[in-house]
Every structure is written in C-alpha cells, then in structure tokens.
N, C-alpha and C positions, 0 to 999 in steps of 0.2 A: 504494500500500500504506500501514499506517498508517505515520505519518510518522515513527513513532520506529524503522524500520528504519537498521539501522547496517553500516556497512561493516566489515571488517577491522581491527583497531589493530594492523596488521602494522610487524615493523620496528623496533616500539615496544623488541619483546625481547629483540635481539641487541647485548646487551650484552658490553663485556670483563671479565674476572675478572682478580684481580691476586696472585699466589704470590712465594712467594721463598726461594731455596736458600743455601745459604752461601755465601759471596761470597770467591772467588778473590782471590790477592793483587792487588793494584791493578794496571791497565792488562793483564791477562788478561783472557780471551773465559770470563766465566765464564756469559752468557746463555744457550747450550745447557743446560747445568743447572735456571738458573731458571725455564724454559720447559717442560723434561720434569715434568709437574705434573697431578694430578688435583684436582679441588675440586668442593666442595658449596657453594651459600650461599641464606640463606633473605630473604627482605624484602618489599616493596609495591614492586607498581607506583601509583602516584597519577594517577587518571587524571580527564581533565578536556576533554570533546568534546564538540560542539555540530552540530546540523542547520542551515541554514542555509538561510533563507526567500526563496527566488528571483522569487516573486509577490507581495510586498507584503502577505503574509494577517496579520503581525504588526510590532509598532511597532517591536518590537527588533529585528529582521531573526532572528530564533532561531527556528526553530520547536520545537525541544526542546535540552535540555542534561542530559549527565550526569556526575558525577564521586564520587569516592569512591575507598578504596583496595582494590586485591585481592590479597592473601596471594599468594605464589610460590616455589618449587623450583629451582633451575637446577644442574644439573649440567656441568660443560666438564674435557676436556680439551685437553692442549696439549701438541706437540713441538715442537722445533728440532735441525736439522742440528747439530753438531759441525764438520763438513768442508764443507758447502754452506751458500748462504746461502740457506737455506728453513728456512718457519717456519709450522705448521699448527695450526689449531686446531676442536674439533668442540664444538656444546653442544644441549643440551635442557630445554628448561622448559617449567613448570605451573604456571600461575595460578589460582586458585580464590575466589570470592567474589562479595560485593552491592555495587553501584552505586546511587545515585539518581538516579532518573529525576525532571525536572520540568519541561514542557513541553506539548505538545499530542497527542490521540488526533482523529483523523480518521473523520469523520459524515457521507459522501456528500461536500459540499462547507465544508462545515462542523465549524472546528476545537473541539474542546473542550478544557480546561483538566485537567491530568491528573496525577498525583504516585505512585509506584509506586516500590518495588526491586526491580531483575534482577539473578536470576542469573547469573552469568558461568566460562564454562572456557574455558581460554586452554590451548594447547601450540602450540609453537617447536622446530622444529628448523632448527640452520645450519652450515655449513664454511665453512673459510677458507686460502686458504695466500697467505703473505707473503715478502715476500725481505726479510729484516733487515741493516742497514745499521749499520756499529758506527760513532760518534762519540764525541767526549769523549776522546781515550784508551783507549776500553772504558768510559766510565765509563755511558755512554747507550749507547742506539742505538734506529735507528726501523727500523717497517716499513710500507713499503706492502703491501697488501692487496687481496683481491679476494673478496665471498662471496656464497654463495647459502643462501636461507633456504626452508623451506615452514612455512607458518601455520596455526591454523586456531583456531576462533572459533565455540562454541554459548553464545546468550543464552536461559536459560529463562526467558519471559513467564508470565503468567497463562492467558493464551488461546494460544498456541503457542510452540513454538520457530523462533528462526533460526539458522542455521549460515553462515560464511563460511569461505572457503580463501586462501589466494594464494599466490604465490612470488614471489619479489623476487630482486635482482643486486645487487649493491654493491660501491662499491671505497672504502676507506678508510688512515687513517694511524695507526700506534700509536706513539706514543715511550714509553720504558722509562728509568729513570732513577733511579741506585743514588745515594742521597742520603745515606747511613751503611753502617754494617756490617750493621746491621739493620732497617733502613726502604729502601723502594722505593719510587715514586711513578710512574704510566703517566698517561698522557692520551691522548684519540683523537678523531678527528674521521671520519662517515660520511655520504656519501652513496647512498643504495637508492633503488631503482626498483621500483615494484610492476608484476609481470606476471601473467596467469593469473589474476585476481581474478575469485569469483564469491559473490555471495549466495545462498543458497535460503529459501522458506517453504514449506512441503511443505503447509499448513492454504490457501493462497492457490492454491497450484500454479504458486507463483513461482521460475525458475531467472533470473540474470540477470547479466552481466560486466559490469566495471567498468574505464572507460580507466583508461591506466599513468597513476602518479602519482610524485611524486617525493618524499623523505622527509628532513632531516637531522637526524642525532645526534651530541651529544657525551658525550663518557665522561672521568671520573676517578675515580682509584683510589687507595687505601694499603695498602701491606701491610705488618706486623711477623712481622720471624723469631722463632719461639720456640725451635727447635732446628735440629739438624740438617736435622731431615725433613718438620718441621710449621710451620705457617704457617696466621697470622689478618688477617682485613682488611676494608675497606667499597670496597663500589662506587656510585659514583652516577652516574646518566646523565639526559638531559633529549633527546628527542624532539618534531618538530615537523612536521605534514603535513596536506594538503588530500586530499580526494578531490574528481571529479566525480560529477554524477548518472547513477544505473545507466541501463541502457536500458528503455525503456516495453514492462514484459510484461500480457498480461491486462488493462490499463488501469492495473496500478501502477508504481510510481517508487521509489525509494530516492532522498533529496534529494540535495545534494551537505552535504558535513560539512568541519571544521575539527576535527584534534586535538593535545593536548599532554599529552604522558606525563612523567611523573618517576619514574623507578628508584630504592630505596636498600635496599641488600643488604648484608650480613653473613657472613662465609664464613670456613670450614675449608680446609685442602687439605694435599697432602702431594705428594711426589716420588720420583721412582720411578728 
C-alpha cells in the first residue's frame, strides 16, 4: 500500500490529570478527597513518527516522517475509597488537527518524493483501578495500577481515508505528592501493550492486524488549589513505541514505524 500508511498512535493518550482538594491537617488520609475529582483540560499532542525502510529503497533508512501538533479535549474522572485501598479512574479524548507529511508516495516499484498535510481524529477511551498505598506520613502515596484502553484513529488523505482501532493492557505506577497546602505534584511511569490492532483502507480493500507491540510513558503533573472546590494545573507526558509491519493483504504492507508523542495540557477541574 502506499507507504505513508500508518499504524495507531495508540497509548500515546492515556494520560494522568492532576486535581487537588483541600488538604487535611497533616498526617491525615486526606487523598480520598483529592481523588473524588472531575476535570476538563485542553492542549497538543506533538507528534513526531516515522516509516521505517526495511529494503534499502532510501539512504536514511525513513521512508516517510510526520510530525506537527494536534489540538485535544480530555475529559477524566477519578474516585478513591475512603475505607478501601482502591483507586479508579475513567477518561476520554479528542484530538483534532494537521500533521506534515514529508517522505515518499509509492509508483509500482518506484518511490516518489512527496510533501502533503493530513488530516487527523484521534479518540481515547480508558479505565483504571489502582490500590493506593499511603507513605510519607500521608504526606504521599503511590498506586499501582492496571488499564485498558480502546483507540481509534481516521487520517483524511487527498485520495482516501484510513482508519485504525486497537486496544491495549497496561499496568503502571502513580505517586501523588502534597508539596504545600496548595500545590500537589504526581508523577507516573506506564507500560501498555497493544492488542486487537487493525488498519483499514476501504479505496485499497485493505483490512489488516498488526503484532502486539509494547509502548512506555511517562507523566508529570502540577496542580494549584484555588478554592475549596476548584483546581488548575498542567500535564505533561512523553511516549515512546515501535510497531511491526502489518500482514501482506492484496499485495500491500503497512511498513513497520517508530513513534514519539509529547503531551502538554492545561486543565480545570472540581470535586464532588
């Protein structure tokens, strides 16, 4: 297929968001509070992926790359136990925007030189439940984690569109980390696994799955209490994953790719 078919940038989007409640007098469990939380936050994903030349057809081993930022939505909520040590969290995002394309369009056997921006919709949905662990006094605490995501991914070309899905598995770490009376500070570390992946081009009458791959993310976060009930803050995250190449439908291929996301968001939230 032409070479600029792309996988999923799954993963990329399961990001943590970061709220904060009024904080209990020192060495109290005031994290069920912090944690019962609604939020909004808007920002770019920065994305930055490449095809990846397995024949020798180019001197940089590339055979296409694209990168640029795409506008995003994320909505999450979040509870915690009071009485148990469990810790859930649910979210959905929408990315929307152009990319540039600059790399090769395929002619029979023969690459051409090509330059274009695509379109791109991105949505994310994922869950999570954690068992949190208090340290510090109460002044921290971590959780392990466990989540599953479903993707999914239309690039509108010139000449067609493609759509990709996946779902993925992850288990990851959050710690949480009351630095003042009104500042908070989280950090996380994820590892996901992509399962269920498939590309379509409907113009090709191309259907086609893609072996699991493996993904890591990390996350940092700030958040400032304003009041009682409301809360502002950034998130940044950085993403890193290969895919392999799809399976050979019809006589095409999707290559095998290399991607690196960067996340940086902006957000509201409140508690409930």
């Amino acid at each position: 297929m032409p070479s600029h078919a792309r996988r999923l940038t799954a993963g990329a989007f399961f990001g943590l968001v970061f709220v904060c409640q009024p904080f209990a007098i020192a060495g109290e469990n005031s994290w069920p509070a912090y944690n019962r939380s609604l939020k909004a936050q808007w920002g770019a994903l920065e994305q930055d992926y490449a095809e990846l030349d397995r024949h020798n057809l180019t001197q940089t081993g590339i055979l296409d790359a694209e990168t640029g930022s795409i506008r995003g939505l994320t909505l999450l909520g979040r509870w915690q136990s009071k009485n148990l040590p469990l810790w859930v969290q649910l979210s959905y995002g929408q990315h929307k925007g152009q990319t540039h394309y600059q790399g090769h369009i395929q002619n029979g056997t023969v690459l051409l030189p090509f330059k274009a921006k695509t379109g791109n919709r991105i949505t994310h949905t994922t869950a999570a439940i954690g068992f949190p662990i208090a340290i510090a006094g109460g002044t921290a605490q971590v959780i392990p984690y466990i989540e599953l995501g479903k993707n999914r991914w239309q690039r509108n070309l010139l000449q067609y569109k493609e759509r990709y899905s996946t779902q993925t598995t992850g288990i990851g770490l959050l710690t949480q980390w009351r630095i003042s009376k009104r500042w908070v500070l989280e950090a996380g570390a994820q590892l996901n696994r992509q399962h269920q992946a498939t590309v379509r081009v409907d113009a090709f009458q191309f259907v086609s799955p893609y072996q699991s791959t493996q993904m890591r993310k990390f996350d940092l976060g700030l958040v400032f209490q304003i009041n009682d009930r409301m809360h502002m803050g950034m998130h940044w995250s950085d993403n890193k994953f290969r895919s392999h190449p799809s399976e050979i439908i019809n006589g095409l291929q999707a290559p095998p790719s290399r991607t690196q996301q960067q996340n940086l968001f902006f957000g509201i939230g409140w508690h409930y």
